[in-house]
VEXKOLMAR-746027 format. One record per atom (N, C-alpha, C): z, x, y; residue in three letters. Coordinates in steps of 0.1 Angstrom, whole numbers, plus 5000, padded with zeros to 4 digits. Example, Ala and Ser with C-alpha at 12.3 -4.5 7.8 and 13.67 -1.06 7.14 Angstrom:
<rs>
507851324943ala;507851234955ala;507851324967ala;507151284978ser;507151374989ser;507951295000ser;
</rs>
This chain:
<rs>
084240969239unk;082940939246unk;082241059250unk;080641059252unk;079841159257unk;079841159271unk;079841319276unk;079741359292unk;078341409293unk;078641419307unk;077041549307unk;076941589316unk;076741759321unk;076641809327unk;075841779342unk;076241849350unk;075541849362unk;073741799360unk;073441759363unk;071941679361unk;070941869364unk;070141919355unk;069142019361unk;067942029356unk;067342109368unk;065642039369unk;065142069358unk;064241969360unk;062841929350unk;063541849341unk;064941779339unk;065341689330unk;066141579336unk;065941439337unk;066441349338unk;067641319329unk;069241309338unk;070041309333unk;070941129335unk;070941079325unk;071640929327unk;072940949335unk;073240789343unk;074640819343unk;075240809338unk;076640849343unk;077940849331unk;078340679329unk;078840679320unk;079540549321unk;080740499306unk;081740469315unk;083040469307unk;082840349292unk;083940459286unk;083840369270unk;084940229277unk;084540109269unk;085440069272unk;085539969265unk;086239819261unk;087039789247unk;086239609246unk;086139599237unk;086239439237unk;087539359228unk;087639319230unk;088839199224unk;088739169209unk;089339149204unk;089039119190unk;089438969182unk;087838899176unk;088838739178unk;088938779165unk;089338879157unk;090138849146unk;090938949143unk;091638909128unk;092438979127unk;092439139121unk;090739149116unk;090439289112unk;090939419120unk;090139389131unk;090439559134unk;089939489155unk;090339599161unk;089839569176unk;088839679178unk;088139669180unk;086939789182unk;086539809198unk;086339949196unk;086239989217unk;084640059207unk;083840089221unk;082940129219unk;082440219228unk;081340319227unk;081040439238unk;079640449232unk;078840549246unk;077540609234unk;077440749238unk;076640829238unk;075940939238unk;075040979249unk;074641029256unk;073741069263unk;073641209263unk;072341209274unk;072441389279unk;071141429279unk;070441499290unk;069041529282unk;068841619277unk;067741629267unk;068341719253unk;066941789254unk;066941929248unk;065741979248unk;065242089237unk;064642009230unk;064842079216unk;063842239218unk;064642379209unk;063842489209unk;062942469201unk;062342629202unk;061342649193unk;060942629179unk;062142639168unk;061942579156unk;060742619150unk;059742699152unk;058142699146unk;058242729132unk;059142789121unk;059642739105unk;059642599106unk;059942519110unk;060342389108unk;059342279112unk;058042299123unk;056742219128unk;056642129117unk;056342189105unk;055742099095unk;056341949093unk;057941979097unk;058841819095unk;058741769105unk;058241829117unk;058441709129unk;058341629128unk;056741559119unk;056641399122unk;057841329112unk;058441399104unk;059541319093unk;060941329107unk;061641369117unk;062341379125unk;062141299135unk;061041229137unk;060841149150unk;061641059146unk;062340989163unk;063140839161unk;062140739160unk;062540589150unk;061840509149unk;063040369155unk;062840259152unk;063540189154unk;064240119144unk;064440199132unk;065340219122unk;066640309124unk;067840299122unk;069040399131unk;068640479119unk;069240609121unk;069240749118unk;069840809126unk;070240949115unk;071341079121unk;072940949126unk;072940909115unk;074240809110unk;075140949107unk;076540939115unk;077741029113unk;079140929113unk;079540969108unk;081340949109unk;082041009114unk;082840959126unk;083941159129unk;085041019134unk;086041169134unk;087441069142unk;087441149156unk;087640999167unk;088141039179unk;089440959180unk;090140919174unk;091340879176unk;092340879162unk;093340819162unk;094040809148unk;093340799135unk;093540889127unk;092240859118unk;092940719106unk;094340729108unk;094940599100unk;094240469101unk;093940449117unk;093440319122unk;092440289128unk;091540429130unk;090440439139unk;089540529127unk;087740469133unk;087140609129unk;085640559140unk;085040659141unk;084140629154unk;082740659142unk;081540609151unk;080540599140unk;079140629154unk;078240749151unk;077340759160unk;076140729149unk;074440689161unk;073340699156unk;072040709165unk;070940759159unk;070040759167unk;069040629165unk;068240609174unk;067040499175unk;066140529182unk;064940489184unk;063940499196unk;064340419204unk;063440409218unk;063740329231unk;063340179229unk;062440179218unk;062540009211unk;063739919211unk;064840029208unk;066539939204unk;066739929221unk;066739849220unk;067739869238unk;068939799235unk;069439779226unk;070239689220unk;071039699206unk;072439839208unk;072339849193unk;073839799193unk;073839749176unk;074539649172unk;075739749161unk;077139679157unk;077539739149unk;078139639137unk;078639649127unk;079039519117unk;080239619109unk;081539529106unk;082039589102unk;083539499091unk;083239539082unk;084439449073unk;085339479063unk;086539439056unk;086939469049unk;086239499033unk;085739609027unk;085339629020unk;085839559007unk;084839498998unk;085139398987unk;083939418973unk;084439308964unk;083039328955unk;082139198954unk;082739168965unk;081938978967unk;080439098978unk;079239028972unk;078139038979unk;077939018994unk;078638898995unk;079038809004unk;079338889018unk;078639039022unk;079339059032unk;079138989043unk;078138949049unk;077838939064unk;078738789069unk;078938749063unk;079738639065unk;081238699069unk;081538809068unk;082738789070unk;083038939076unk;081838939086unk;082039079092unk;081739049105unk;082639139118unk;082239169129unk;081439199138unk;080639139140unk;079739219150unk;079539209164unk;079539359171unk;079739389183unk;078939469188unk;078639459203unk;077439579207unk;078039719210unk;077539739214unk;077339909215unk;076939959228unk;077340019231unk;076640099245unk;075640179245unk;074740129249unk;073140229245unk;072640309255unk;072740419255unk;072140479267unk;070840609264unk;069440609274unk;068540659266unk;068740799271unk;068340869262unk;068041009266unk;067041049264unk;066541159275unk;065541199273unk;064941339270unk;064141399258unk;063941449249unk;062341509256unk;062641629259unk;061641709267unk;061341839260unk;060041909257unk;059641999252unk;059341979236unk;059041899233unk;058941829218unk;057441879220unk;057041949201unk;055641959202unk;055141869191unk;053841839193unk;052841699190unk;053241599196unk;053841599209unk;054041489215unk;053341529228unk;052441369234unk;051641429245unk;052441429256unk;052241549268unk;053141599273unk;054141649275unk;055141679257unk;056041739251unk;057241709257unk;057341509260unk;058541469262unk;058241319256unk;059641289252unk;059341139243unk;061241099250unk;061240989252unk;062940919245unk;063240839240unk;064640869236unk;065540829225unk;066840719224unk;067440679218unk;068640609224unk;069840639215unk;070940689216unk;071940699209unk;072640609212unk;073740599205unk;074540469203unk;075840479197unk;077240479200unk;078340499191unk;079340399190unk;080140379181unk;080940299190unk;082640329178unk;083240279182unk;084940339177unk;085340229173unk;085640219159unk;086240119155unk;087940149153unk;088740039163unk;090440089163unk;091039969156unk;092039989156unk;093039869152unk;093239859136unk;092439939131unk;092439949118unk;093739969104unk;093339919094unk;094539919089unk;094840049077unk;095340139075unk;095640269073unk;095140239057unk;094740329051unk;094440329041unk;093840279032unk;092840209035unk;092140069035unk;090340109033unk;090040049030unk;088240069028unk;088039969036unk;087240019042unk;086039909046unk;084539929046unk;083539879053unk;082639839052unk;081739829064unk;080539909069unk;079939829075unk;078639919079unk;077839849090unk;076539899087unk;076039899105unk;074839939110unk;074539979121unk;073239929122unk;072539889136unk;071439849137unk;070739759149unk;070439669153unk;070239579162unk;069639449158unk;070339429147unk;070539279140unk;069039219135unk;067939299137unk;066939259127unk;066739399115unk;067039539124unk;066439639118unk;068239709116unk;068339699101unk;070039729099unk;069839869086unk;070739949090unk;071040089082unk;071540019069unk;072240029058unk;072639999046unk;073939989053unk;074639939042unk;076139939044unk;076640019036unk;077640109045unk;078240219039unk;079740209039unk;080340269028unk;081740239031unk;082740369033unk;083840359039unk;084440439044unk;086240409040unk;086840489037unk;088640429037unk;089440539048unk;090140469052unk;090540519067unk;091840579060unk;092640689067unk;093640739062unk;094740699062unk;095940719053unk;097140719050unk;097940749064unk;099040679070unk;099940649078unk;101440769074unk;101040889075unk;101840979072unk;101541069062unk;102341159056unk;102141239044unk;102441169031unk;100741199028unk;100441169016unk;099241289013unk;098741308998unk;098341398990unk;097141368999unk;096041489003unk;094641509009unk;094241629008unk;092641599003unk;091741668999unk;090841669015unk;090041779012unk;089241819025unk;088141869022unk;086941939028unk;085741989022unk;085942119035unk;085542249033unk;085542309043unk;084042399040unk;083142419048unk;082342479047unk;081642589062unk;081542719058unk;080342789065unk;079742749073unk;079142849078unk;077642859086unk;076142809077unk;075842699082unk;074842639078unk;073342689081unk;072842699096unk;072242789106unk;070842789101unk;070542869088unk;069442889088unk;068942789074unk;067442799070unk;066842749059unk;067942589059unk;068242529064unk;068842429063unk;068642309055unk;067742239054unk;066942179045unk;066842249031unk;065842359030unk;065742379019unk;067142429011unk;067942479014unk;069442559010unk;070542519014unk;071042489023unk;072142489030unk;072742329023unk;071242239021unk;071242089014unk;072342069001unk;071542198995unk;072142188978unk;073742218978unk;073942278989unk;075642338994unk;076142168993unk;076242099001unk;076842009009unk;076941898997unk;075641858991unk;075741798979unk;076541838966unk;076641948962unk;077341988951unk;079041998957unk;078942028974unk;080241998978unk;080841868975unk;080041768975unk;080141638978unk;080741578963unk;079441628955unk;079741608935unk;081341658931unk;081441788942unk;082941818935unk;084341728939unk;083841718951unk;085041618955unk;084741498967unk;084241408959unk;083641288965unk;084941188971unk;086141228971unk;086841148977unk;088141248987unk;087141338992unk;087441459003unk;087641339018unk;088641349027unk;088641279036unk;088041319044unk;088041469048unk;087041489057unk;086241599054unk;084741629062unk;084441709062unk;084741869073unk;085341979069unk;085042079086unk;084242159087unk;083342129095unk;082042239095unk;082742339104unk;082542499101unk;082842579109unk;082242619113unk;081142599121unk;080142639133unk;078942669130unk;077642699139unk;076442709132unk;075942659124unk;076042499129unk;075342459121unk;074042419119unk;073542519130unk;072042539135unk;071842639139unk;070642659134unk;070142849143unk;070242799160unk;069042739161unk;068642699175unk;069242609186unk;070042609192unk;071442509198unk;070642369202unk;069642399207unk;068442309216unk;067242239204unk;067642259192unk;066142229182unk;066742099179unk;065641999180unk;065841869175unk;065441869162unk;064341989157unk;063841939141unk;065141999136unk;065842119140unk;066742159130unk;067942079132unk;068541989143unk;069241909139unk;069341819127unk;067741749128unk;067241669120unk;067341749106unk;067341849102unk;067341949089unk;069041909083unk;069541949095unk;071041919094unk;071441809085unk;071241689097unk;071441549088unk;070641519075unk;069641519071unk;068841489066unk;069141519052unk;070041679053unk;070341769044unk;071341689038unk;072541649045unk;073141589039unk;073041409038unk;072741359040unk;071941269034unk;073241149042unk;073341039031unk;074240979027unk;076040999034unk;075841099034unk;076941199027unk;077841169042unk;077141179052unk;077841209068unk;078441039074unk;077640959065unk;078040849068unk;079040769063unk;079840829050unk;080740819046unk;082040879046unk;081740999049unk;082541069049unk;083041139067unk;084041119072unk;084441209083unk;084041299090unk;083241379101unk;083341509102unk;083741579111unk;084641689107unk;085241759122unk;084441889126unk;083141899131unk;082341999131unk;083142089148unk;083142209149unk;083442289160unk;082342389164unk;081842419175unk;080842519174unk;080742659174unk;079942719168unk;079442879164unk;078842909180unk;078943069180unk;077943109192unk;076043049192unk;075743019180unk;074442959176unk;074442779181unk;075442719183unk;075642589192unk;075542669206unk;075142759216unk;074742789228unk;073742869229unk;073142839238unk;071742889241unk;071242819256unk;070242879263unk;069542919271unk;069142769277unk;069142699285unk;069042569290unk;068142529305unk;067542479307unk;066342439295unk;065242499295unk;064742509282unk;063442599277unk;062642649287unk;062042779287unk;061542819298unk;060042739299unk;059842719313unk;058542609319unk;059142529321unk;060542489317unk;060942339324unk;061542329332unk;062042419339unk;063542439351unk;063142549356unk;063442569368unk;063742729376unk;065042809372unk;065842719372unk;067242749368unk;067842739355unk;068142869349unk;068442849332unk;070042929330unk;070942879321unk;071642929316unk;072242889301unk;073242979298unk;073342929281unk;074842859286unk;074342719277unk;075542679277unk;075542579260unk;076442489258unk;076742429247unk;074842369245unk;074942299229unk;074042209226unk;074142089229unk;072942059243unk;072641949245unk;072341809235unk;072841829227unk;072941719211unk;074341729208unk;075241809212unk;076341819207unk;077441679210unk;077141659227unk;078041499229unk;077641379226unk;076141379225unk;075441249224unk;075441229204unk;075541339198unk;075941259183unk;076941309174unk;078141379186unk;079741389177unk;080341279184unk;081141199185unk;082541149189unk;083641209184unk;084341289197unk;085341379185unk;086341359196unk;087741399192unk;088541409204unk;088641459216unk;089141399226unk;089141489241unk;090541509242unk;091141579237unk;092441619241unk;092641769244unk;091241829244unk;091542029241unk;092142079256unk;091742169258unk;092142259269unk;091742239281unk;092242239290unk;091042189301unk;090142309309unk;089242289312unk;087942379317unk;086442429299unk;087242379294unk;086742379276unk;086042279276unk;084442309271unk;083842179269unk;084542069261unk;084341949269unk;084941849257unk;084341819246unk;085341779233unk;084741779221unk;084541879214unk;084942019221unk;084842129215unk;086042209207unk;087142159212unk;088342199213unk;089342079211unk;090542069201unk;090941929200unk;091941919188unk;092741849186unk;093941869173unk;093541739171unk;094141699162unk;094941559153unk;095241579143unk;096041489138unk;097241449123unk;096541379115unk;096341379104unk;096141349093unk;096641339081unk;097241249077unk;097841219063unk;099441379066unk;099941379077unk;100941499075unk;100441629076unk;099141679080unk;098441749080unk;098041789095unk;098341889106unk;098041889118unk;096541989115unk;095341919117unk;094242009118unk;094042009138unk;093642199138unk;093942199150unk;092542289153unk;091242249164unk;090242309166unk;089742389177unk;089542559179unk;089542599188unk;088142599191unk;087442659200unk;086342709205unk;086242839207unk;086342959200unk;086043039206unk;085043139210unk;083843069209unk;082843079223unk;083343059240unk;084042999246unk;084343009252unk;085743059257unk;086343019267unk;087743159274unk;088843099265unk;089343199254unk;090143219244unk;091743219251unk;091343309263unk;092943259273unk;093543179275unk;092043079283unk;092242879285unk;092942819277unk;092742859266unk;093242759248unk;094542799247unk;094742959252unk;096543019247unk;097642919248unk;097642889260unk;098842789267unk;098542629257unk;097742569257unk;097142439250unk;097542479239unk;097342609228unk;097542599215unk;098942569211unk;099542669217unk;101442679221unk;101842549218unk;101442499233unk;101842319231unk;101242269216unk;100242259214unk;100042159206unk;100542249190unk;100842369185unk;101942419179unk;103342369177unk;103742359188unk;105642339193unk;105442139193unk;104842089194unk;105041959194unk;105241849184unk;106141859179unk;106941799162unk;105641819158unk;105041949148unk;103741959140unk;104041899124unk;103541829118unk;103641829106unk;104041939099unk;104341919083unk;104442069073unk;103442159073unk;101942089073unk;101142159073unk;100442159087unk;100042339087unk;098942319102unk;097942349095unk;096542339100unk;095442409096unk;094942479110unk;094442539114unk;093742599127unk;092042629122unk;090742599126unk;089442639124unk;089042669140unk;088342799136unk;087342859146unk;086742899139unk;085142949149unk;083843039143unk;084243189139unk;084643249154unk;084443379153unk;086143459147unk;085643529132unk;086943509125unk;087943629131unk;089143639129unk;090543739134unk;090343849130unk;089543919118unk;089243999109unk;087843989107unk;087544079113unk;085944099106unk;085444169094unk;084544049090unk;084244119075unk;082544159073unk;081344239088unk;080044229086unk;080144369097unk;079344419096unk;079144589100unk;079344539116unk;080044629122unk;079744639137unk;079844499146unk;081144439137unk;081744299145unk;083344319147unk;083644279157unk;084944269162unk;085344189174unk;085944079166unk;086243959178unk;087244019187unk;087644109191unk;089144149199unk;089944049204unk;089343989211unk;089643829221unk;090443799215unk;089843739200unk;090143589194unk;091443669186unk;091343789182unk;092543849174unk;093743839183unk;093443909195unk;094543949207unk;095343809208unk;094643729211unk;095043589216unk;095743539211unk;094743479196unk;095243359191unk;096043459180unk;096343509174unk;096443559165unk;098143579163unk;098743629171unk;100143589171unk;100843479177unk;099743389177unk;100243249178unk;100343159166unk;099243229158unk;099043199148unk;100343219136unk;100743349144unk;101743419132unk;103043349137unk;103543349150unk;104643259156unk;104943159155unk;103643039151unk;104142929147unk;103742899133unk;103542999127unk;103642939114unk;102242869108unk;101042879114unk;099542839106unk;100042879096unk;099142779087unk;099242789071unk;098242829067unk;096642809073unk;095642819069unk;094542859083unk;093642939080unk;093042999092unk;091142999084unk;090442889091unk;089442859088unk;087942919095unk;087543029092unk;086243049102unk;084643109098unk;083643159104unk;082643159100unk;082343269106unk;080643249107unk;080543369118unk;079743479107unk;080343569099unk;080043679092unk;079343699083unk;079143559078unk;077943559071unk;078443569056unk;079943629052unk;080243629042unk;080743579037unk;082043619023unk;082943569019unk;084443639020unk;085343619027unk;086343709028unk;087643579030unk;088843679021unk;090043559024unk;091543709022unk;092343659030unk;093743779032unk;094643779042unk;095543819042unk;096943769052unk;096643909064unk;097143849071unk;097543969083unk;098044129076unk;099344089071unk;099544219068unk;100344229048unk;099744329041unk;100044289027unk;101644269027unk;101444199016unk;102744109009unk;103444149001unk;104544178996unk;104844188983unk;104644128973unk;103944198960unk;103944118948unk;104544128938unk;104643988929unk;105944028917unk;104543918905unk;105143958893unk;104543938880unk;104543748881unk;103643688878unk;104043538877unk;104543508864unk;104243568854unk;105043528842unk;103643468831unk;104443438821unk;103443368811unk;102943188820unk;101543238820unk;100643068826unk;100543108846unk;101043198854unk;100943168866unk;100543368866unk;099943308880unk;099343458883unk;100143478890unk;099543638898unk;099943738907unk;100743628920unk;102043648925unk;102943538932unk;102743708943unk;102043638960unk;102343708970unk;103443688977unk;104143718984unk;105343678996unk;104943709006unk;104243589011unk;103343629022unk;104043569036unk;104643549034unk;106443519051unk;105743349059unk;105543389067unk;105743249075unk;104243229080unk;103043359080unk;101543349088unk;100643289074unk;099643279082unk;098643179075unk;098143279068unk;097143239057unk;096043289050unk;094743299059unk;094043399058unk;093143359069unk;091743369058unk;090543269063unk;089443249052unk;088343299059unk;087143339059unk;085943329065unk;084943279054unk;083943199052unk;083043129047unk;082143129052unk;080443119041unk;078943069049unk;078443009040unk;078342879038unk;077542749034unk;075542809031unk;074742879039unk;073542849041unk;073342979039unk;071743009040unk;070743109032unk;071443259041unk;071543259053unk;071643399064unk;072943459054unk;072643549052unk;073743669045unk;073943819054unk;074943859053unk;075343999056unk;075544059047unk;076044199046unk;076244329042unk;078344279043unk;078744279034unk;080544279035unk;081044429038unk;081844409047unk;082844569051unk;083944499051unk;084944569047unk;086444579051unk;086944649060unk;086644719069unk;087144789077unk;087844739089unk;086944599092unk;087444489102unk;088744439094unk;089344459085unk;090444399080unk;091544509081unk;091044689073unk;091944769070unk;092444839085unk;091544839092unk;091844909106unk;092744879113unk;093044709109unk;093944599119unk;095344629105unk;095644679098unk;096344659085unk;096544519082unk;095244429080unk;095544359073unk;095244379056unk;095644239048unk;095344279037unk;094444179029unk;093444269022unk;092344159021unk;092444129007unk;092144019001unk;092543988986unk;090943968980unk;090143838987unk;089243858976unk;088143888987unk;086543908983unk;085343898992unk;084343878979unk;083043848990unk;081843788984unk;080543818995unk;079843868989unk;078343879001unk;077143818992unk;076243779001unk;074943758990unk;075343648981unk;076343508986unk;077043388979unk;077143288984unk;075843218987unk;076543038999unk;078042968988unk;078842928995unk;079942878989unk;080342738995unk;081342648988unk;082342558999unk;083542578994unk;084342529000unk;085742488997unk;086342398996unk;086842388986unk;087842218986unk;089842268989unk;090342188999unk;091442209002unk;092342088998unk;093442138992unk;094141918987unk;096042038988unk;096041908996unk;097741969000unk;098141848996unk;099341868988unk;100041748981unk;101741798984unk;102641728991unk;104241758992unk;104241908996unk;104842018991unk;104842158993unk;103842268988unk;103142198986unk;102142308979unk;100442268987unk;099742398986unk;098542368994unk;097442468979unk;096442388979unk;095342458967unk;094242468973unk;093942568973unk;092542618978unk;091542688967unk;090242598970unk;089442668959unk;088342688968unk;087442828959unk;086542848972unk;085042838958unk;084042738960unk;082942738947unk;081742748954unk;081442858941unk;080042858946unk;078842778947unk;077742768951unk;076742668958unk;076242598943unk;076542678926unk;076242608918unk;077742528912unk;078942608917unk;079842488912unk;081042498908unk;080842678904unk;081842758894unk;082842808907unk;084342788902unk;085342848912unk;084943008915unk;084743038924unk;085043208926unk;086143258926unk;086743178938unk;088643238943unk;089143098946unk;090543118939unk;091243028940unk;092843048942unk;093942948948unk;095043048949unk;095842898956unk;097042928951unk;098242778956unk;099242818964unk;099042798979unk;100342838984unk;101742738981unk;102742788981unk;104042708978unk;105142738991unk;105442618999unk;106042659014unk;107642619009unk;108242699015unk;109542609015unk;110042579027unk;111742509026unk;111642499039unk;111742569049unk;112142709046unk;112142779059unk;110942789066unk;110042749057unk;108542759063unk;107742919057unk;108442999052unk;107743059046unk;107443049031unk;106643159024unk;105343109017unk;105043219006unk;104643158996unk;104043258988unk;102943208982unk;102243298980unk;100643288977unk;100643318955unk;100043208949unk;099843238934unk;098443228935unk;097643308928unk;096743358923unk;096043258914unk;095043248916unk;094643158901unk;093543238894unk;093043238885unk;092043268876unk;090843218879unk;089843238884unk;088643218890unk;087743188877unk;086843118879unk;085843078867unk;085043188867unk;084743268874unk;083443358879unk;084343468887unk;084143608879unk;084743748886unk;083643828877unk;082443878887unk;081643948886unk;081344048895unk;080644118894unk;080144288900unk;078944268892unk;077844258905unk;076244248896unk;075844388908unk;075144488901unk;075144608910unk;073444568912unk;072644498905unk;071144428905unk;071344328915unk;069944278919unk;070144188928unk;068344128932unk;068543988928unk;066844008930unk;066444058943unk;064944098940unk;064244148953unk;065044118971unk;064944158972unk;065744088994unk;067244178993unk;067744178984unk;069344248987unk;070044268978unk;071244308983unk;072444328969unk;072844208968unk;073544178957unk;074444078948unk;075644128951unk;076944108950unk;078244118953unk;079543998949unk;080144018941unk;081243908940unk;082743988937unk;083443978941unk;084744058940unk;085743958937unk;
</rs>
């Protein structure tokens, strides 16, 4: 469910009010429901003016997501937006089939609608309009299963989209991991998410690793966000965490006496994500769960990296599946001139190494960089397998960026710390597809047209340590040209 901060001036803040369940007269699924609130106050955005009027709420739902806030076996939660027309939003929901026949044999339940209000919007008179979000959590679900269903207020209905809920332990899963989205988002960041999508359309979830907006407060670039990926959010899962670019300055100056930076006012009212993180850590920012045998574990570090130490420990030591994944923004190893997370290295970093992460997901740098804490020994793979690391019991660590903003690559954020860096890329939007099947984990990292860059198969055993094989990349180039704006770079 969505919180919200202390109520401050110049914005009217709803009350809170608890999720809470209805009964189920059948045998499908039991569904609880929650909504969103908060008053939201979109930035500047002046690139973006032109789409305003395509971003306004109508009383058609829109900015349709999927995320999990509970078991993703049996649950998956579903947010959306509406104008203040809906006072009334509805959800439908069924076993997925190829009989036409759905509405007959689907659920429908309300929703908790609560309005928010939406201040400093330009072409609007007065530069305030509101909105109504709406979510609701569907539980009871049966593990591995497709279903069906669709969102609305029972005259005015979204399509029906389908969804399959996950596997009841370890089983084979694929994932989509992508970058910093932030900037040009519509026009570029789009074509990322879709070709992500082309490559592996039966990815369970999506994890956005921060920034996924320049402006924390912009409602058009939200709207760039969703819009960009289309279809795509409504089918598919998302476990987004936030970048320093999810905080900013609250609220806009002329509307308050009193300002400070804190999270995006859009961030509770259209994630439903878990509340289990750390406590004094915005909720929804910070948070683990299991998946198919898979512990994905999500920090925040934007805010106090100490808070999380003790919470990560526990949620590390607590019977973790074979695999952990860990994602944050700001990466352990800096790979862009004159960056050094100290914090997030000092901290989390031998926690990382102590219990054994397998994978270390983050953004932030604008680049492409992937390499272990400290080099490995290497031995020959033989005829058909590449270069075999012995990289002991710590994770791989990745940084990735999805969207147009690029840096300049340095390694010195890597060599100064001795770690050891294997591949990099500047001047490259990328995604990644991750699929761990039994003892083995495959990571490929492709670029925004399609072709693998870096690729590489960890192999765990039981001791829990690891070795790293190498794969042969479709694309290993050195372009020392580069059209007009910057260098080209692929390693």
């Amino acid at each position: 469910m969505k919180n919200s901060d202390a109520s401050r001036q110049g914005a009217a803040v709803p009350r809170l009010r608890r999720p809470w369940r209805l009964a189920a007269w059948f045998a499908l699924a039991t569904l609880s429901v929650g909504a969103g609130y908060g008053a939201i106050l979109p930035g500047a955005g002046a690139a973006l003016a032109a789409a305003r009027e395509g971003q306004g709420a109508s009383s058609r739902p829109d900015r349709i997501l999927l995320t999990w806030s509970g078991d993703p076996a049996t649950s998956v939660s579903v947010t959306w937006r509406t104008d203040t027309t809906v006072a009334r939003g509805l959800a439908q929901l069924a076993l997925a089939g190829a009989s036409p026949r759905v509405e007959a044999e689907a659920k429908t339940v309300d929703a908790l609608t609560e309005p928010t209000e939406v201040v400093g919007v330009r072409g609007v008179a007065g530069g305030m309009m509101k909105v109504h979000y709406h979510s609701v959590t569907f539980t009871g679900l049966m593990p591995d299963t497709k279903y069906l269903y669709r969102v609305g207020d029972g005259e005015r209905w979204s399509e029906w989209f389908q969804f399959r809920t996950a596997a009841d332990g370890p089983q084979p899963l694929e994932f989509l991991y992508l970058g910093d989205a932030q900037n040009d988002i519509g026009p570029l960041w789009s074509r990322v998410i879709r070709e992500a999508y082309a490559t592996a359309p039966r990815a369970r979830f999506l994890l956005h690793a921060g920034d996924l907006v320049n402006q924390a407060h912009s409602d058009e670039e939200w709207g760039e966000w969703f819009s960009g990926a289309g279809h795509i959010f409504a089918m598919i899962p998302s476990l987004p965490l936030p970048g320093n670019h999810e905080y900013a300055d609250y609220p806009p100056q002329g509307w308050g006496e009193t300002r400070s930076r804190r999270l995006s006012v859009f961030w509770q009212p259209q994630f439903t994500l878990p509340r289990n993180g750390a406590p004094g850590i915005s909720p929804e920012t910070n948070y683990w769960l299991d998946v198919q045998g898979v512990r994905v574990v999500v920090l925040n570090s934007n805010e106090d990296v100490g808070r999380q130490a003790a919470w990560l420990e526990a949620v590390l030591s607590s019977s973790p599946p074979r695999w952990i994944i860990v994602a944050h923004h700001h990466p352990v190893f800096s790979s862009a001139r004159e960056r050094d997370n100290r914090a997030v290295r000092e901290t989390w970093q031998p926690i990382f190494e102590r219990f054994g992460v397998d994978l270390v997901l983050q953004g932030h740098d604008h680049v492409y960089a992937r390499g272990t804490a400290a080099p490995a020994a290497q031995v020959d793979g033989g005829a058909g397998r590449g270069k075999i690391r012995e990289v002991g019991t710590g994770p791989v660590y990745v940084v990735s960026v999805a969207g147009r903003k690029m840096y300049e690559f340095q390694d010195d954020g890597w060599s100064r710390h001795g770690a050891d860096l294997h591949r990099w890329a500047e001047n490259t939007q990328l995604f990644q597809v991750v699929r761990i099947e039994g003892n083995r984990l495959r990571f490929r990292a492709h670029l925004a047209t399609g072709e693998v860059y870096d690729a590489f198969t960890l192999e765990k055993r039981a001791d829990g340590a690891k070795r790293l094989v190498e794969e042969e990349p479709e694309v290993n180039l050195t372009l020392s040209s580069a059209p007009a704006g910057g260098r080209l770079s692929l390693r």
